[in-house]
C-alpha positions, -999 to +999 in steps of 0.1 A: -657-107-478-638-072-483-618-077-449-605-114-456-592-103-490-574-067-474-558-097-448-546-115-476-537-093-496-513-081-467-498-116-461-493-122-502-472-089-501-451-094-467-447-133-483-434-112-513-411-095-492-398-122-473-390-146-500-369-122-521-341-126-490-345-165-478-320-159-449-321-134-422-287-133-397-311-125-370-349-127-357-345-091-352-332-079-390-367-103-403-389-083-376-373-051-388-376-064-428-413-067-422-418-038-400-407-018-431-426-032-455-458-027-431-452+008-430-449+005-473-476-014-477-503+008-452-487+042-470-515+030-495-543+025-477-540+061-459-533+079-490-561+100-508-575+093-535-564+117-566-606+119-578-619+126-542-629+162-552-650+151-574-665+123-560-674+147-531-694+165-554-713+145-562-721+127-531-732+162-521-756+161-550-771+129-542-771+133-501-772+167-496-792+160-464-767+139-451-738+154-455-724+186-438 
């Protein structure tokens, strides 16, 4: 399922993170470490895609009907 491998996907790289440093002086510089690294890692999933002009195009081909 596409969902289940995003969610893993997003542990393996906040694992990634965490194991580079194996001690944190406090719970609160961890929370922060992987605070930062969720605002890296979702940078990605809200950026646009380089091609999306021309995909666009040609969904508006193919569904013209559908899309406005």
């Amino acid at each position: 399922i596409y969902t289940t491998n995003a969610i893993e996907n997003f542990n393996r790289q906040l694992r990634k993170v965490t194991k580079a440093k194996s001690v944190f002086p406090t719970d609160d510089s961890l929370l922060k470490m992987l605070y930062l690294a969720m605002i890296d890692i979702t940078k990605k999933w809200t950026g646009r895609r380089k091609d999306w002009g021309q995909i666009h195009s040609q969904l508006e081909i193919f569904f013209a009907d559908r899309l406005d």
